[in-house]
VEXTI-546615 format. One record per residue (C-alpha): residue in one letter; x, y negated, z. Coordinates in steps of 0.2 Angstrom, whole numbers, plus 2048, in hexadecimal, padded with zeros to 3 digits. Layout:
BEGIN
- A/X/Y/Z
...
//
This chain:
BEGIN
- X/B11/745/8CD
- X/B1B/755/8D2
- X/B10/763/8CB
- X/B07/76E/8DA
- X/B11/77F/8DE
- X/B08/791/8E2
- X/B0E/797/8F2
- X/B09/7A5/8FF
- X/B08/7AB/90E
- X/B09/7B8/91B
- X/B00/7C8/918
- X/AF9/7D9/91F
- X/B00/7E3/914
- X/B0B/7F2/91C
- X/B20/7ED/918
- X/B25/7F4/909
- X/B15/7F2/8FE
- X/B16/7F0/8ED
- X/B08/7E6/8EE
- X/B17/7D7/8F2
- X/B22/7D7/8E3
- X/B10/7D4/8DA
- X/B0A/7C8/8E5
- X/B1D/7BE/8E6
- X/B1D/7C1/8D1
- X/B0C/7B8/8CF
- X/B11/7AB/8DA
- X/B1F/7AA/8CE
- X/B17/7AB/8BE
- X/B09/79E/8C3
- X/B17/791/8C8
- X/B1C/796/8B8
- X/B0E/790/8AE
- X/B08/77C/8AC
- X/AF6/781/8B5
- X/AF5/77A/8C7
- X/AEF/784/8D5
- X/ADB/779/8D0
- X/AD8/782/8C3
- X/ADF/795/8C9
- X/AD2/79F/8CF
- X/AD7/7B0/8D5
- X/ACB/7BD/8D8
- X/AC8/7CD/8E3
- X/ABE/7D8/8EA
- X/AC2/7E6/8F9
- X/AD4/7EE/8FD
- X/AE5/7E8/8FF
- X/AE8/7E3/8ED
- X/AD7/7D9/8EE
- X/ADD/7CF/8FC
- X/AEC/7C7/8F2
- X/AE0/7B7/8EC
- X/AE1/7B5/900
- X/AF5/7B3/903
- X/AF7/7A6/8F1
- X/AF1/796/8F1
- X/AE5/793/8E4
- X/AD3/794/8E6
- X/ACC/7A5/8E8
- X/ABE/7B0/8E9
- X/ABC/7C2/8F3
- X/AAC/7CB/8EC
- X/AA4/7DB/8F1
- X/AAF/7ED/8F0
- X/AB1/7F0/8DD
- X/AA9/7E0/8D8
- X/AB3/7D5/8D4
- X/AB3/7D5/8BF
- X/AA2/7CE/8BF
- X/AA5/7C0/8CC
- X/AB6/7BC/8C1
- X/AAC/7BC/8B1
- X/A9E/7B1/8B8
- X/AAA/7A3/8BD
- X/AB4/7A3/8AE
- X/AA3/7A3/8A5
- X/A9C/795/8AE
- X/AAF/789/8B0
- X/AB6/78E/89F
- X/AC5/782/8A5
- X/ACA/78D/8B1
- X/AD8/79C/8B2
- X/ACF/7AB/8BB
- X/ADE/7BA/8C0
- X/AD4/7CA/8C7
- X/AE0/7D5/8D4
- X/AD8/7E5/8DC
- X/ADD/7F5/8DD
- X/ADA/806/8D3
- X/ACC/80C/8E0
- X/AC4/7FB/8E0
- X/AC6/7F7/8CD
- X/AC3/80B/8C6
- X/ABA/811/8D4
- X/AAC/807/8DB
- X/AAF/7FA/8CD
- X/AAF/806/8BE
- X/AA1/803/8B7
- X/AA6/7EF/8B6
- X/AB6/7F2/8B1
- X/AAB/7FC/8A0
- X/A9F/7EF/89D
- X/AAC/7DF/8A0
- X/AB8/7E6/893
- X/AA7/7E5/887
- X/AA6/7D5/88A
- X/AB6/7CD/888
- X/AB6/7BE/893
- X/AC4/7B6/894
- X/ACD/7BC/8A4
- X/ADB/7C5/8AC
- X/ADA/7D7/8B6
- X/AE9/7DB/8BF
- X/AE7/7ED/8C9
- X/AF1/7F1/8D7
- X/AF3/804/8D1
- X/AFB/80E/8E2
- X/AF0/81D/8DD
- X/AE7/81D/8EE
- X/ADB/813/8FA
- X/AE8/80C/903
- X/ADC/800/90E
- X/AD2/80F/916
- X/AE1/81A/918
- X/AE6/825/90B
- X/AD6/82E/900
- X/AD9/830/8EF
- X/AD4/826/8E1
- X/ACD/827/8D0
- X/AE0/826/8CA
- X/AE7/833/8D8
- X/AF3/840/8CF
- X/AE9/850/8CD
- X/AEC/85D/8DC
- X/AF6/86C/8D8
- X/AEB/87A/8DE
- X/AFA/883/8E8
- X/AFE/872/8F2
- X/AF0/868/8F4
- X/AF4/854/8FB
- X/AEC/849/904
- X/AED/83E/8F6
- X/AE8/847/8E7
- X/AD9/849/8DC
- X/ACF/857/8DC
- X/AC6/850/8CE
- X/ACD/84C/8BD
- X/AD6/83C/8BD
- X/AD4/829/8B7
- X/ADB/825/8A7
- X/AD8/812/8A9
- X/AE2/80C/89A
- X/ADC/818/88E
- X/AC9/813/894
- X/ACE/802/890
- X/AD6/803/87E
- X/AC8/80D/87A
- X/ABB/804/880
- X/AC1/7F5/878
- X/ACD/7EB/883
- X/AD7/7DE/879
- X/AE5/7DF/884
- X/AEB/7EE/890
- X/AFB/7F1/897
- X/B03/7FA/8A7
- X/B11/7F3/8B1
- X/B1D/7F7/8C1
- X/B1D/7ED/8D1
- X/B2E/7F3/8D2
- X/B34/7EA/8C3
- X/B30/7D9/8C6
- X/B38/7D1/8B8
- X/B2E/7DE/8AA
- X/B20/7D9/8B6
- X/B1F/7C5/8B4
- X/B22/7C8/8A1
- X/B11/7D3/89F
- X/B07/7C7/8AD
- X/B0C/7B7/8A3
- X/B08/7C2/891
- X/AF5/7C6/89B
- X/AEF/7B5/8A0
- X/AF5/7AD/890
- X/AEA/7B8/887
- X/AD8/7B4/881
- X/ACC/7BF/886
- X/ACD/7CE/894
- X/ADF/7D4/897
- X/ADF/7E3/8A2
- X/AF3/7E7/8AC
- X/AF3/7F8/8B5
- X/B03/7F5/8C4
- X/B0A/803/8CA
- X/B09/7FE/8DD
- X/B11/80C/8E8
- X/B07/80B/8F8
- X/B16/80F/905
- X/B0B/814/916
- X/B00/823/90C
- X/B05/828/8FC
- X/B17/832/8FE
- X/B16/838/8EB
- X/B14/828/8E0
- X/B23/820/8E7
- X/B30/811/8E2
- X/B3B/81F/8DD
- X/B2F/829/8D3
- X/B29/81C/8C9
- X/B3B/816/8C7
- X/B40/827/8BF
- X/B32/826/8B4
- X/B2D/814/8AE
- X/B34/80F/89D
- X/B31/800/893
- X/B2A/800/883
- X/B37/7FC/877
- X/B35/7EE/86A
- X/B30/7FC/85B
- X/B20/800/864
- X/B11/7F7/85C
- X/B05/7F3/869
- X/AF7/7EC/85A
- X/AF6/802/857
- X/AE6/805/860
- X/AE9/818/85C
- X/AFB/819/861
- X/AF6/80F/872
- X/AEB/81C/875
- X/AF7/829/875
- X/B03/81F/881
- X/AF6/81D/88D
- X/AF6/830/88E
- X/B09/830/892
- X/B0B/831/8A5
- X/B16/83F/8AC
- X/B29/83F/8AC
- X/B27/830/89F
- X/B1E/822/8A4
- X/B1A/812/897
- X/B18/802/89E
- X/B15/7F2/894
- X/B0B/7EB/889
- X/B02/7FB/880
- X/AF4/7F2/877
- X/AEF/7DF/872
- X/AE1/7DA/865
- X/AD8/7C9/861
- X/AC5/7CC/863
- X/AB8/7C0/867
- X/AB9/7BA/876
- X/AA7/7B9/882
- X/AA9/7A4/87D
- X/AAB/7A7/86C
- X/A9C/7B3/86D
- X/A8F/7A8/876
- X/A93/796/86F
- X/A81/790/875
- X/A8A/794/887
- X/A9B/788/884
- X/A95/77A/87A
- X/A9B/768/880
- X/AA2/76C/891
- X/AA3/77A/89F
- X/A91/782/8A6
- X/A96/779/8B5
- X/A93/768/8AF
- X/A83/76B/8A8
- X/A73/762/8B0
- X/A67/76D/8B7
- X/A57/765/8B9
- X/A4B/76D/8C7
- X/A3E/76E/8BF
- X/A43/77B/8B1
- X/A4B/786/8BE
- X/A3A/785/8C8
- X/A32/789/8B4
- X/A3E/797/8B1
- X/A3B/79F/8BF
- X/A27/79D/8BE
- X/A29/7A7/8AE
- X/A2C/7B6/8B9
- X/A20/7B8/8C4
//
């Protein structure tokens, strides 16, 4: 039987997002992989980076604005069988969703984060976001923070991620290597994308990221939760991308054994009356 292929289709993004090399990669990468389009789950929650589990076809949820991680968790805690890939932006995932994205990294279920980074709110036009470049006092952007900005892969590393990494869109090729490197990794795996959002922010362009972006090279030792830390901080005339940290910790599963045992949540039987019991229990 010829094995079920991932394809897309027409979206609302405006031409020349970066949001499409990311959405043609993971297409890519997911053909790549022996998991059929049944067992992908991809997940969002509000903005344009959120709709991309609408224009790939495997099952998908769309949650509530900055909701997603906990919807994402529940499923893969319920279905353990399944492959559960999170896309949303930086304002949905650091903004409304930042106190999730905390929490989830505690937990370490076992699913994938990838966050469209364009460093704006590019569905409602152009506000900053948590990961806006700071605002320089004598020329003040629409698109800069006035506040001090989002450092999501230091937050992760030292909250205790077991795998963060920051990519480009505009290097597909680096791109699919770090998506495949993510999913394949048990427990949460965090990938920041640099996404240039084309219609509203005219300073994080292709071609600044393209002057700045450099790979890690093979003498970095991303196990060096200390060193990780200082390369998150790097983001200015050089900017790392790559895999800056991977541990092995235990995943949520291998923490809560009484939750896995035998087979999936899923395919567990319920009996009515316990529900009706448990409830009772607390009124």
């Amino acid at each position: 039987m010829k094995k079920a292929e991932f394809t897309t289709s027409e979206t609302a993004w405006c031409p020349g997002c970066g949001n499409f090399s990311i959405l043609e990669t993971l297409t890519g990468v997911l053909n790549e992989m022996e998991t059929p389009p049944s067992q992908i789950v991809l997940v969002g929650g509000i903005g344009q980076a959120a709709k991309t589990n609408q224009y790939i076809s495997a099952n998908g949820f769309s949650g509530l604005h900055g909701r997603a991680l906990p919807a994402a968790a529940a499923i893969k805690i319920v279905n353990d069988d399944l492959t559960v890939i999170v896309n949303t932006g930086d304002g949905d995932s650091y903004g409304e969703g930042g106190n999730h994205f905390i929490h989830n990294i505690r937990r370490n279920v076992d699913i994938t984060h990838f966050v469209h980074d364009n460093q704006i709110y590019g569905l409602t036009k152009g506000q900053p976001s948590p990961t806006s470049d700071p605002c320089d006092l004598d020329h003040i952007t629409d698109a800069c923070n006035m506040s001090a900005s989002f450092n999501p892969l230091l937050i992760a590393i030292a909250t205790g991620a077991t795998f963060v990494a920051r990519a480009f869109s505009g290097d597909q090729e680096h791109l699919a290597k770090i998506m495949h490197a993510a999913i394949n990794h048990k427990g949460y795996a965090l990938v920041d994308i640099l996404q240039p959002c084309v219609s509203f922010n005219k300073k994080n362009t292709f071609a600044y990221y393209k002057k700045r972006v450099k790979p890690l090279d093979d003498t970095y030792d991303p196990t060096n939760k200390l060193a990780a830390m200082e390369k998150a901080m790097e983001f200015g005339d050089t900017i790392p991308i790559g895999i800056l940290y991977q541990n092995q910790l235990l995943t949520y599963k291998e923490k809560r054994p009484e939750l896995f045992d035998a087979k999936p949540l899923i395919d567990k039987q319920v009996q009515l009356e316990d529900v009706q019991a448990l409830i009772k229990s607390y009124l």
